[in-house]
CHARMM-style PDB file with segment names, atoms N, HN, CA, C and O in Angstrom:
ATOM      1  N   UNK     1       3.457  -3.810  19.351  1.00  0.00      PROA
ATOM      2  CA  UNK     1       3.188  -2.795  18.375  1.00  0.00      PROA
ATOM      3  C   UNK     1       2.171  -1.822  18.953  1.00  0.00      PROA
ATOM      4  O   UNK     1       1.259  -2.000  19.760  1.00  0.00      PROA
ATOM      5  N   UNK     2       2.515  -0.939  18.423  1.00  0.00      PROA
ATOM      6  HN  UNK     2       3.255  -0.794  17.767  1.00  0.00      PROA
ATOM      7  CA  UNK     2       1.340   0.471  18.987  1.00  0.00      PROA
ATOM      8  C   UNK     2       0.775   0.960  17.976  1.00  0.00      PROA
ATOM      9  O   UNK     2       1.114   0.905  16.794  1.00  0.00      PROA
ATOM     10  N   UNK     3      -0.722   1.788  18.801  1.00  0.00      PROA
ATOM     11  HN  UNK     3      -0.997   1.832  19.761  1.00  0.00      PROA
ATOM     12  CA  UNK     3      -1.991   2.156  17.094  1.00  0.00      PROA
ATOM     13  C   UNK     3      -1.650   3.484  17.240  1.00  0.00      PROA
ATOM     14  O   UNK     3      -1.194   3.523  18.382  1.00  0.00      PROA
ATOM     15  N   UNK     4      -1.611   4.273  16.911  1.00  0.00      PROA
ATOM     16  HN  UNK     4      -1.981   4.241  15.983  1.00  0.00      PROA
ATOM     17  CA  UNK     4      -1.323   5.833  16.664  1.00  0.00      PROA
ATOM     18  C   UNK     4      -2.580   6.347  15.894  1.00  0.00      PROA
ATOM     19  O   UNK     4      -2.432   6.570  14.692  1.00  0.00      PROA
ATOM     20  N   UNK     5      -3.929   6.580  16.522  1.00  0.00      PROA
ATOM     21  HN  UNK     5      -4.048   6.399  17.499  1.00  0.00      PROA
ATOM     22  CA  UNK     5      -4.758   7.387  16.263  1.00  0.00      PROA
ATOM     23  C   UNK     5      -5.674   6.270  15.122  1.00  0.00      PROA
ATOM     24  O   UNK     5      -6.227   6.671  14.098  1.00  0.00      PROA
ATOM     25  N   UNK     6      -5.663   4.927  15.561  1.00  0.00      PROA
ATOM     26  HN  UNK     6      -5.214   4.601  16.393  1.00  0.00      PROA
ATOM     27  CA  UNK     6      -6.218   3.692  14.951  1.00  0.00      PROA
ATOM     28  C   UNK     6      -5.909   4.128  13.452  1.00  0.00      PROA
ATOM     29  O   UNK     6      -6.600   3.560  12.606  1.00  0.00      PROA
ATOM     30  N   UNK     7      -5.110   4.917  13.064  1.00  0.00      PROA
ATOM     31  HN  UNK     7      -4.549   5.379  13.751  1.00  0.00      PROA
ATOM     32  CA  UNK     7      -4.832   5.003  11.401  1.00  0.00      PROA
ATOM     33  C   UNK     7      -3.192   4.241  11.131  1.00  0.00      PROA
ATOM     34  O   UNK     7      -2.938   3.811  10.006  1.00  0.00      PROA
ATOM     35  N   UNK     8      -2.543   4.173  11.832  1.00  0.00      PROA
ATOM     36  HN  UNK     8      -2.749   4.522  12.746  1.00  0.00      PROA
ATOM     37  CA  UNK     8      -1.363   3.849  11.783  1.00  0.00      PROA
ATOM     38  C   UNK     8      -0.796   2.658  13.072  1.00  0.00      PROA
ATOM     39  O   UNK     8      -1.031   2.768  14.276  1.00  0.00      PROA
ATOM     40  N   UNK     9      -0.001   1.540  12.397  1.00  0.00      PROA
ATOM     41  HN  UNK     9       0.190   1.451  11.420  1.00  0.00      PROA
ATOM     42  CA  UNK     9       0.044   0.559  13.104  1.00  0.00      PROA
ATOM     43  C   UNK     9       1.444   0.902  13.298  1.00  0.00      PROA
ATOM     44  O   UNK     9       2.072   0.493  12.321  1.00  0.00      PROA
ATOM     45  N   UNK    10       2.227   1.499  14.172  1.00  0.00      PROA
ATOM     46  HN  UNK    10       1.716   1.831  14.965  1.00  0.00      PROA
ATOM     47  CA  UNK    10       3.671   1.649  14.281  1.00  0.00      PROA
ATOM     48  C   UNK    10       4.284   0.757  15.728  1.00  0.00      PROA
ATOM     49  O   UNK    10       3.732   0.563  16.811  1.00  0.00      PROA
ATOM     50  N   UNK    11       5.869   0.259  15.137  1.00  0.00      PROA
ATOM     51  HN  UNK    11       6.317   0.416  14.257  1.00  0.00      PROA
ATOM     52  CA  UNK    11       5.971  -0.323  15.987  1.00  0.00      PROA
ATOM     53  C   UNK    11       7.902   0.345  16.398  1.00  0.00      PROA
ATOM     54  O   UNK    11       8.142   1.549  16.304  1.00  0.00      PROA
ATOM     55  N   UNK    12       8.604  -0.296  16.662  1.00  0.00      PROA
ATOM     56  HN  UNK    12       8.410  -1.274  16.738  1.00  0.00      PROA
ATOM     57  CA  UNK    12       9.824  -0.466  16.772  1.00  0.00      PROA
ATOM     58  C   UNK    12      10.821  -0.828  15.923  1.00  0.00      PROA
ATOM     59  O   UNK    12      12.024  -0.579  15.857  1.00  0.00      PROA
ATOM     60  N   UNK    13       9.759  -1.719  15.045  1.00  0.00      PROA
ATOM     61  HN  UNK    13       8.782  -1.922  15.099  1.00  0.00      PROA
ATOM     62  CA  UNK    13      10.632  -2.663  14.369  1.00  0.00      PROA
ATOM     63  C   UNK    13      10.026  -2.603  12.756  1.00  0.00      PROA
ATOM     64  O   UNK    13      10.473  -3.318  11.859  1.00  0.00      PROA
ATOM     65  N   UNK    14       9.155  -1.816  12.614  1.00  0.00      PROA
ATOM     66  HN  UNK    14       8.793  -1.236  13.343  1.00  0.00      PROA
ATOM     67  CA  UNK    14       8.076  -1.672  11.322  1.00  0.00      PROA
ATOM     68  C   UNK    14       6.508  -1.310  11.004  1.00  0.00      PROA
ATOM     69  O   UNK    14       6.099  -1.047  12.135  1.00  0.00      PROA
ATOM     70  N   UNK    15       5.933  -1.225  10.544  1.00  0.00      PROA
ATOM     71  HN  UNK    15       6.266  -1.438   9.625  1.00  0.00      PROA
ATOM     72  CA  UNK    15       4.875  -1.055   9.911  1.00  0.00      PROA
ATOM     73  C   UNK    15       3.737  -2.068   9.434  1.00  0.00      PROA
ATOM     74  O   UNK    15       4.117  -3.110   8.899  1.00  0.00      PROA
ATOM     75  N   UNK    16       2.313  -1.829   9.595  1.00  0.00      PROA
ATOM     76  HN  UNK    16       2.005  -0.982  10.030  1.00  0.00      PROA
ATOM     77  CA  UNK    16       1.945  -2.786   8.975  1.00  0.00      PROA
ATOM     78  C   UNK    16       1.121  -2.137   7.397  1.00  0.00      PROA
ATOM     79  O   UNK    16       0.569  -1.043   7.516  1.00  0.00      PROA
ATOM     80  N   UNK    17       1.090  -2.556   6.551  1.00  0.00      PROA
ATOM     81  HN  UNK    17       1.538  -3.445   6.455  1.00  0.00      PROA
ATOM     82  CA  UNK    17       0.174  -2.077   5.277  1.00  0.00      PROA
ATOM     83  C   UNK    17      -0.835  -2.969   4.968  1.00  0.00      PROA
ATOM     84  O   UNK    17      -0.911  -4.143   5.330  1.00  0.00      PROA
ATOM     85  N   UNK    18      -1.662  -2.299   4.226  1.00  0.00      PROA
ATOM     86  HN  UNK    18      -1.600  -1.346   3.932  1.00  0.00      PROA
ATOM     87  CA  UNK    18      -2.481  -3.395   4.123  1.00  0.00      PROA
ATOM     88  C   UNK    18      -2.535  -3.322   2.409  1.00  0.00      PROA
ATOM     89  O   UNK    18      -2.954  -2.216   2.069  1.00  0.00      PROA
ATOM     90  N   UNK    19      -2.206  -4.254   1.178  1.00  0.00      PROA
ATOM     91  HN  UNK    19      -1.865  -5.152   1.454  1.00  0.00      PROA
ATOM     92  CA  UNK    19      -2.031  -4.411  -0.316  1.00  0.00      PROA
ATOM     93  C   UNK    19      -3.197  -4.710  -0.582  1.00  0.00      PROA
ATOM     94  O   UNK    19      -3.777  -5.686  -0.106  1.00  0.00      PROA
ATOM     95  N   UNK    20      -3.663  -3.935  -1.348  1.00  0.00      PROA
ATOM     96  HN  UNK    20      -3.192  -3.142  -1.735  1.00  0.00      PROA
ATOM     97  CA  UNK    20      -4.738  -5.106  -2.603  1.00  0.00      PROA
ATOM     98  C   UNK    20      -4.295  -4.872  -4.046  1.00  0.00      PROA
ATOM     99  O   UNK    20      -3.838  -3.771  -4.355  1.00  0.00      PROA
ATOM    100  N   UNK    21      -4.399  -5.779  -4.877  1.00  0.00      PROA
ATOM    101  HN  UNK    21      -4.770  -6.673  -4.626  1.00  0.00      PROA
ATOM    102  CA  UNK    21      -3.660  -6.186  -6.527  1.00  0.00      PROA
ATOM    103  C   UNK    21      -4.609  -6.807  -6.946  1.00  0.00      PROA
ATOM    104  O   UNK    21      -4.895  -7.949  -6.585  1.00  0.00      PROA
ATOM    105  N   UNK    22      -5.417  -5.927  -8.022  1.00  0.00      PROA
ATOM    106  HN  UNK    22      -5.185  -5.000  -8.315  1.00  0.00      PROA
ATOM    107  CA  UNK    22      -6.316  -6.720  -8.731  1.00  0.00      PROA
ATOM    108  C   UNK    22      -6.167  -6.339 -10.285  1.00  0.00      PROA
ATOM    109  O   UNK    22      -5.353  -5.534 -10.739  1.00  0.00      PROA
ATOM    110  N   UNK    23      -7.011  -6.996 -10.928  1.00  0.00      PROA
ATOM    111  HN  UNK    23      -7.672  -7.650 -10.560  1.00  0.00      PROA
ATOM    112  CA  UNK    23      -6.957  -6.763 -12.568  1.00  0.00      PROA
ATOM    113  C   UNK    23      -7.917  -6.098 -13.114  1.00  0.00      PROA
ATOM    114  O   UNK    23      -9.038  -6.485 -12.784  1.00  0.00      PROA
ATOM    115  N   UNK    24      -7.864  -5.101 -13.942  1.00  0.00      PROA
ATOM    116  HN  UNK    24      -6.953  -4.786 -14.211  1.00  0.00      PROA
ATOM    117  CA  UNK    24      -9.061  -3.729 -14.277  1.00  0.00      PROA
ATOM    118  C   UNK    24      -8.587  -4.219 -15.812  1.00  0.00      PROA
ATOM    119  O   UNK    24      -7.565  -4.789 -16.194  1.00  0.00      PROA
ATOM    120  N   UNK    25      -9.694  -3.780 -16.473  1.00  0.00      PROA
ATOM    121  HN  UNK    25     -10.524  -3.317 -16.163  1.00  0.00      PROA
ATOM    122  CA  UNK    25      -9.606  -3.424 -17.963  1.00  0.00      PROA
ATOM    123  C   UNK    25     -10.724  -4.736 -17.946  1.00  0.00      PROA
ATOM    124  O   UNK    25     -11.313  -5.464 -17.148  1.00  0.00      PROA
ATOM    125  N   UNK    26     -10.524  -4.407 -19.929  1.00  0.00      PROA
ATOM    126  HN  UNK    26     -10.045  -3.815 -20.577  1.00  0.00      PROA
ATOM    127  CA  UNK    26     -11.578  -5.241 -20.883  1.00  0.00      PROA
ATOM    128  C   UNK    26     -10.316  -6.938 -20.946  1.00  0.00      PROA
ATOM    129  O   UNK    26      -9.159  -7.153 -20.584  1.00  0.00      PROA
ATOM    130  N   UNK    27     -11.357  -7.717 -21.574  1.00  0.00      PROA
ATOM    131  HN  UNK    27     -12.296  -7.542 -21.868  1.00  0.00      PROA
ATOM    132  CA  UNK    27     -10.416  -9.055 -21.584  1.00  0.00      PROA
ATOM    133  C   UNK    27      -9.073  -8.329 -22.794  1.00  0.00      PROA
ATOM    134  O   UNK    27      -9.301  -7.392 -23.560  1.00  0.00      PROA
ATOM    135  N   UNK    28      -7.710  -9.069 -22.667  1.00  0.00      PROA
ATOM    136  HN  UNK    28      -7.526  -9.830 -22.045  1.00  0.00      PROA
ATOM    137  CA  UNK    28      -7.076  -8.710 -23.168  1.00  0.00      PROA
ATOM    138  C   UNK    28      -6.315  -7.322 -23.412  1.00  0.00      PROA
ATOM    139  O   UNK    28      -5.290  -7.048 -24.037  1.00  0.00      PROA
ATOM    140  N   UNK    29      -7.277  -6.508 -22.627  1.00  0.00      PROA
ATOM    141  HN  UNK    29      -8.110  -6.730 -22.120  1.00  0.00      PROA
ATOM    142  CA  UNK    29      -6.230  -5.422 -22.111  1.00  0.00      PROA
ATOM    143  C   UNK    29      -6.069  -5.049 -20.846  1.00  0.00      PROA
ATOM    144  O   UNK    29      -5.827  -3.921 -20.415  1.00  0.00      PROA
ATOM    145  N   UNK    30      -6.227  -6.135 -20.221  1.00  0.00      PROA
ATOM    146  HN  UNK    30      -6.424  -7.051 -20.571  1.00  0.00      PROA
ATOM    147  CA  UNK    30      -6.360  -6.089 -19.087  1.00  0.00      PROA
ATOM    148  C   UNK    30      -4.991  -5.620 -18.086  1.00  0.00      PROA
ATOM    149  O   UNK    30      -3.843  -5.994 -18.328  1.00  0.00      PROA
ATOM    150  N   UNK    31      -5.354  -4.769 -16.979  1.00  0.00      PROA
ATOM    151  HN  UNK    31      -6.287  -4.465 -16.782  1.00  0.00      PROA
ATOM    152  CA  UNK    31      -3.692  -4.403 -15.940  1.00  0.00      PROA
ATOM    153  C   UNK    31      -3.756  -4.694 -14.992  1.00  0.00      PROA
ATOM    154  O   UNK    31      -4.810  -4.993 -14.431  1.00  0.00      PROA
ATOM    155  N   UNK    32      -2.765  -4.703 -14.545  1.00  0.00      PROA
ATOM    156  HN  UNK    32      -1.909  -4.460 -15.002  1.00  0.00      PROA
ATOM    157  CA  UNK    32      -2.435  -4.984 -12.718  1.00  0.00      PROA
ATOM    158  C   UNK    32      -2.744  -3.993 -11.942  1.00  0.00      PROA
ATOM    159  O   UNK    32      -2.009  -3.135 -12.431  1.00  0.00      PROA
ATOM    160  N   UNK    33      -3.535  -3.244 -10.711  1.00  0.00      PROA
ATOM    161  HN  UNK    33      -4.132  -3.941 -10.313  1.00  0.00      PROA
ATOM    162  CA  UNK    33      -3.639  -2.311 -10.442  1.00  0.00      PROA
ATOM    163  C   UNK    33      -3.216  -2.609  -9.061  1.00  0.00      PROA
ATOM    164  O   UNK    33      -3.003  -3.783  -8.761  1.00  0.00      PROA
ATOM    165  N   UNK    34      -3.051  -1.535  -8.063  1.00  0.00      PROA
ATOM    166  HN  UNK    34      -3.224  -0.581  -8.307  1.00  0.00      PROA
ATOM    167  CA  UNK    34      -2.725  -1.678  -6.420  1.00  0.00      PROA
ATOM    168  C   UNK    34      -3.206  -0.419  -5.765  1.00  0.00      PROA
ATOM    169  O   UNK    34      -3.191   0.719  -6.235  1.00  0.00      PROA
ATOM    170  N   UNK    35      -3.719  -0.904  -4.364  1.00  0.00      PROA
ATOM    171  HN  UNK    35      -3.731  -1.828  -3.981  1.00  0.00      PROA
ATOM    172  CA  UNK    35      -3.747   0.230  -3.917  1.00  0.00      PROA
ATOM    173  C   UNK    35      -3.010  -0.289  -1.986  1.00  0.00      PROA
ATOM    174  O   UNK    35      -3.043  -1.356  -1.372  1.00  0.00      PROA
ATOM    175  N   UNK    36      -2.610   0.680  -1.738  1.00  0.00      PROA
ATOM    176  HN  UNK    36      -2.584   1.546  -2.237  1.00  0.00      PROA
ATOM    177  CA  UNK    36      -1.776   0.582  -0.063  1.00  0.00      PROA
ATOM    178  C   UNK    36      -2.833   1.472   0.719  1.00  0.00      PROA
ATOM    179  O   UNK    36      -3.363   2.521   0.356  1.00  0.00      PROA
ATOM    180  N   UNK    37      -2.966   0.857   1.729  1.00  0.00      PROA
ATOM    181  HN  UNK    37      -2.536   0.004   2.024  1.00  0.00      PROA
ATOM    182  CA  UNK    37      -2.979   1.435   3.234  1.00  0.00      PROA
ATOM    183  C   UNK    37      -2.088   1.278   4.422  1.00  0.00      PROA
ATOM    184  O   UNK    37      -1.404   0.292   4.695  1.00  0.00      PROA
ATOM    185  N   UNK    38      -2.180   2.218   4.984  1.00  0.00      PROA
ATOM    186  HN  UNK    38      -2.736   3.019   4.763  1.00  0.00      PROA
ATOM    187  CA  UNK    38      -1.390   1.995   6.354  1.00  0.00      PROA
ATOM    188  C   UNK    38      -2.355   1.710   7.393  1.00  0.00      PROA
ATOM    189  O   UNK    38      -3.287   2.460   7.681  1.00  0.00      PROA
ATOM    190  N   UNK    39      -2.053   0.391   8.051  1.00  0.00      PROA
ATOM    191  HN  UNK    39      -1.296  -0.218   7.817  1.00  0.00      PROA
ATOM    192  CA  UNK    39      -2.770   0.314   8.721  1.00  0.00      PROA
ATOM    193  C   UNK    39      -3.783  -0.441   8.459  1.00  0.00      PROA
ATOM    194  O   UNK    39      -3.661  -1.309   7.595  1.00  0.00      PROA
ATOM    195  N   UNK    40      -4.960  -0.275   9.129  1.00  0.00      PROA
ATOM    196  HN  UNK    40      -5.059   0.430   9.831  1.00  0.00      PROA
ATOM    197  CA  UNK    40      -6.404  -0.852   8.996  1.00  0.00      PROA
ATOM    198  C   UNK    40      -7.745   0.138   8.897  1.00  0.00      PROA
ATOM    199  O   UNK    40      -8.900  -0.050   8.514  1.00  0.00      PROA
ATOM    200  N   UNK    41      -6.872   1.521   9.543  1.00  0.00      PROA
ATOM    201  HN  UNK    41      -5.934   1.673   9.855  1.00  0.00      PROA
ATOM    202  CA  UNK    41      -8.263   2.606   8.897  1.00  0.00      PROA
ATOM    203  C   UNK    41      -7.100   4.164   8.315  1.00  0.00      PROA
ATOM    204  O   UNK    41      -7.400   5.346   8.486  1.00  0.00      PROA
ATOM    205  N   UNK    42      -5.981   3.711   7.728  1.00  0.00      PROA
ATOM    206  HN  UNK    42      -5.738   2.751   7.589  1.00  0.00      PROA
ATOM    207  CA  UNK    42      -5.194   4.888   7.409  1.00  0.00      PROA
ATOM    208  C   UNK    42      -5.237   5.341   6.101  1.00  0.00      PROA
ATOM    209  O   UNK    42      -5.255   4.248   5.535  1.00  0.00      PROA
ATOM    210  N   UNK    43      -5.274   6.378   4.974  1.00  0.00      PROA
ATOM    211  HN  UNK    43      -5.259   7.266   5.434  1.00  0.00      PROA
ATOM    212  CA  UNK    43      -5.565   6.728   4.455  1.00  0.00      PROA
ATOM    213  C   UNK    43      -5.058   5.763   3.124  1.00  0.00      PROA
ATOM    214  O   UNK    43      -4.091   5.111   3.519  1.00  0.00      PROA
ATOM    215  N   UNK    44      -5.381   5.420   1.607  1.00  0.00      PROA
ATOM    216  HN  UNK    44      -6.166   5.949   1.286  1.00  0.00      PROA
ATOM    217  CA  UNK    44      -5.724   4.831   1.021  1.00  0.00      PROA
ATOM    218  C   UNK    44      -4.891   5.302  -0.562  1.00  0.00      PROA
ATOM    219  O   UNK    44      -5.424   6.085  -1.348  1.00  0.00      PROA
ATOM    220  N   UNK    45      -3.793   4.788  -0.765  1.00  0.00      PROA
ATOM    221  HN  UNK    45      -3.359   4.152  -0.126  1.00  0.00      PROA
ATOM    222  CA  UNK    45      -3.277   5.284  -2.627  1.00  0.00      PROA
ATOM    223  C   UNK    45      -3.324   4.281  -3.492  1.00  0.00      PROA
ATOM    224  O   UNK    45      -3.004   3.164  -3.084  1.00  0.00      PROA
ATOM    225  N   UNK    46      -3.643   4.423  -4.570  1.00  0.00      PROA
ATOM    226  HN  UNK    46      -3.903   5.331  -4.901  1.00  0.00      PROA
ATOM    227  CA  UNK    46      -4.077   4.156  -5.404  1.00  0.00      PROA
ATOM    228  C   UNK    46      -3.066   3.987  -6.538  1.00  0.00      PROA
ATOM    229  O   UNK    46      -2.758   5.041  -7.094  1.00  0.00      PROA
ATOM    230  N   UNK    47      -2.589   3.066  -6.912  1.00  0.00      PROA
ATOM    231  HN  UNK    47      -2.838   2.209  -6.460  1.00  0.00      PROA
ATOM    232  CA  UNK    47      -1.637   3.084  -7.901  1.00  0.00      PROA
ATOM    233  C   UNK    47      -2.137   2.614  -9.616  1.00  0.00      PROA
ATOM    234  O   UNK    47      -3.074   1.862  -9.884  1.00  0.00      PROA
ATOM    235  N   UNK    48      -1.259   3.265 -10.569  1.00  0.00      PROA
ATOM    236  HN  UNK    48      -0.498   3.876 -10.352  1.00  0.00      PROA
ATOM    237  CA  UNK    48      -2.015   2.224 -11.467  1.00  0.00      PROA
ATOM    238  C   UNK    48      -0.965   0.984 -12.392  1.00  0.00      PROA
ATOM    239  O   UNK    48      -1.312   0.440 -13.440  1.00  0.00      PROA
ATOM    240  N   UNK    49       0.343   0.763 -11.670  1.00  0.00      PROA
ATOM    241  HN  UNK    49       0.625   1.205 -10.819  1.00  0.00      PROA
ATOM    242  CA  UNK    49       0.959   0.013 -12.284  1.00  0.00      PROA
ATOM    243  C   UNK    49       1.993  -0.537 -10.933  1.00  0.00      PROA
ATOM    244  O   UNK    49       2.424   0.086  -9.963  1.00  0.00      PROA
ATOM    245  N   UNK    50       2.145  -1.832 -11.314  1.00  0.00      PROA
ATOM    246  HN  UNK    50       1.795  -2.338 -12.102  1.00  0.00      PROA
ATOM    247  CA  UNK    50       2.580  -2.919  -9.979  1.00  0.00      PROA
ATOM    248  C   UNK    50       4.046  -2.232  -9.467  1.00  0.00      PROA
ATOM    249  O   UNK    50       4.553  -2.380  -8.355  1.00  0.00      PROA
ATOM    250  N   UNK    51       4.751  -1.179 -10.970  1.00  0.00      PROA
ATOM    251  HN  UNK    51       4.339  -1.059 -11.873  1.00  0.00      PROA
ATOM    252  CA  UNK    51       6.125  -0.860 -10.406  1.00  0.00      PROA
ATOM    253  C   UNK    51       5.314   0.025  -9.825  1.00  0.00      PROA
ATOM    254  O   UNK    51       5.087  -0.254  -8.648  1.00  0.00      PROA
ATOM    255  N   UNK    52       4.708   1.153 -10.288  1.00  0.00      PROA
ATOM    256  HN  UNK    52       4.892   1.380 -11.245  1.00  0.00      PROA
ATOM    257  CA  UNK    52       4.469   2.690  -8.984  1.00  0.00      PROA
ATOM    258  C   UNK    52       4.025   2.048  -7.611  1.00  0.00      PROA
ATOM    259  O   UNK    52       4.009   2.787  -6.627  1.00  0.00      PROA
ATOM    260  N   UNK    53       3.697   0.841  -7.488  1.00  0.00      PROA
ATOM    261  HN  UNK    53       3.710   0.241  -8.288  1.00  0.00      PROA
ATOM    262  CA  UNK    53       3.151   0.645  -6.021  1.00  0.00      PROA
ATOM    263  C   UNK    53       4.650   0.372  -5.394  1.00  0.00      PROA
ATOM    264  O   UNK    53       5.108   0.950  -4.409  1.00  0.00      PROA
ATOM    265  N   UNK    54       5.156  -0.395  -5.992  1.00  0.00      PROA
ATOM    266  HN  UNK    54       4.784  -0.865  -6.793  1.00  0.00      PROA
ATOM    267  CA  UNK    54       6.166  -1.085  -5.250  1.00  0.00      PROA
ATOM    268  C   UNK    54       7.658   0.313  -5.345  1.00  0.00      PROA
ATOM    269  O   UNK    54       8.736   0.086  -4.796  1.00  0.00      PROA
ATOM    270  N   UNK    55       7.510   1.051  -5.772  1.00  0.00      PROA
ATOM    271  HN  UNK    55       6.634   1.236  -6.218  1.00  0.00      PROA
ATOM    272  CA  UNK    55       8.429   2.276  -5.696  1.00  0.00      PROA
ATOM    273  C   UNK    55       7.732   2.895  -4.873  1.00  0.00      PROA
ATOM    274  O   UNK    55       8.437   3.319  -3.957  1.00  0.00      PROA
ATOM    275  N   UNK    56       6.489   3.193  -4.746  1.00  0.00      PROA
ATOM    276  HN  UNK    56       5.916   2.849  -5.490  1.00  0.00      PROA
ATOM    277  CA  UNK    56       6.168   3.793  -3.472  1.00  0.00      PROA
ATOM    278  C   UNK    56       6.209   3.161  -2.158  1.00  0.00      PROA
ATOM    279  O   UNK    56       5.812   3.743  -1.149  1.00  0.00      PROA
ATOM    280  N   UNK    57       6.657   2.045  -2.155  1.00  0.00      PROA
ATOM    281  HN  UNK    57       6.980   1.572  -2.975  1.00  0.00      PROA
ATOM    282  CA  UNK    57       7.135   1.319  -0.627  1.00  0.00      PROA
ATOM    283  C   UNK    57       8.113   1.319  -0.386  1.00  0.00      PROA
ATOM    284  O   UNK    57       8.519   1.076   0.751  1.00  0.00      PROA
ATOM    285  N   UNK    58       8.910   1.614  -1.456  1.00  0.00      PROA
ATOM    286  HN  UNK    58       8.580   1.811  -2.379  1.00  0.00      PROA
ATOM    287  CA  UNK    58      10.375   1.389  -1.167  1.00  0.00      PROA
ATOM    288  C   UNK    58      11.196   2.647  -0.819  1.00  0.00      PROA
ATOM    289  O   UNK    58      12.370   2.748  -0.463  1.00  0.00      PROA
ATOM    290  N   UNK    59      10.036   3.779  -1.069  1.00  0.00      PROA
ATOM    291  HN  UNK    59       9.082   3.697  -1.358  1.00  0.00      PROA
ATOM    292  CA  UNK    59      10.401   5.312  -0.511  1.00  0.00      PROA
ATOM    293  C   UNK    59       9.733   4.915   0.650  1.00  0.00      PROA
ATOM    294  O   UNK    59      10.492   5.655   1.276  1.00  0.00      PROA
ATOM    295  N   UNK    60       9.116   4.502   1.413  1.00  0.00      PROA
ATOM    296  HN  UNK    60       8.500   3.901   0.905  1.00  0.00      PROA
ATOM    297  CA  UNK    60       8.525   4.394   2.449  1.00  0.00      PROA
ATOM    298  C   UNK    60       9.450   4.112   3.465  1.00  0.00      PROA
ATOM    299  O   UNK    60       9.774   4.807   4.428  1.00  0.00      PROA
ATOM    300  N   UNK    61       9.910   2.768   3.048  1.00  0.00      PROA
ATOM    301  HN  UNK    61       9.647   2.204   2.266  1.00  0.00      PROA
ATOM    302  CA  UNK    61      10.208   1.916   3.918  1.00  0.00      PROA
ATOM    303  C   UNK    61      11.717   2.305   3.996  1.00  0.00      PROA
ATOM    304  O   UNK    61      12.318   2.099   5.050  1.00  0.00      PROA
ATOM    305  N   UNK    62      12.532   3.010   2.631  1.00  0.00      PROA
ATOM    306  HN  UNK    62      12.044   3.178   1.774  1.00  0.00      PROA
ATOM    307  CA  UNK    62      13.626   3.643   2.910  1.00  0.00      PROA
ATOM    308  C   UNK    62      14.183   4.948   3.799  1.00  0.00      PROA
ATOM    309  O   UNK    62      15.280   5.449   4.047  1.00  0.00      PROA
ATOM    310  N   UNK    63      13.066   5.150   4.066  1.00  0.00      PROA
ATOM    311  HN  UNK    63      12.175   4.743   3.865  1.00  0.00      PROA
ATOM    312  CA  UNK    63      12.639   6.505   4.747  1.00  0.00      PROA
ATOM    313  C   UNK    63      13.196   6.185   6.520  1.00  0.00      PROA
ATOM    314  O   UNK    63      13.538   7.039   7.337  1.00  0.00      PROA
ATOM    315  N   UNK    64      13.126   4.549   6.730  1.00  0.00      PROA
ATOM    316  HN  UNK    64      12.849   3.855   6.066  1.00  0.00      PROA
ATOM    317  CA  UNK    64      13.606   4.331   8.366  1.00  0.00      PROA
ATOM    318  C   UNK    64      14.902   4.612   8.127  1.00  0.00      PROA
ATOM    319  OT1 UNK    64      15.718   4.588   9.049  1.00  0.00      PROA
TER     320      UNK     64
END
């Protein structure tokens, strides 16, 4: 795999991201939130519901 400007981990065969999924709100109204990176220092989105994250990977990754 190759670093492309240490923001982007590109390879031949894919990508790496990096997920975090945590829970925001008060007890009981509590949500699922996500945010993606590419990479290990690539820029950072912010989602606020588990489908917008996962529709935004799937334009991503449909994109090869």
């Amino acid at each position: 795999m190759e670093e492309d400007s240490g923001a982007q981990l590109i390879g031949s065969d894919g990508r790496v991201y990096v997920l975090r999924v945590w829970y925001e709100g008060q007890t009981g109204v509590r949500q699922w939130r996500a945010s993606i990176r590419i990479g290990t220092n690539g820029e950072r989105r912010h989602f606020a519901t588990i489908d917008d994250c996962i529709e935004h990977l799937y334009g991503e990754l449909s994109k090869r």
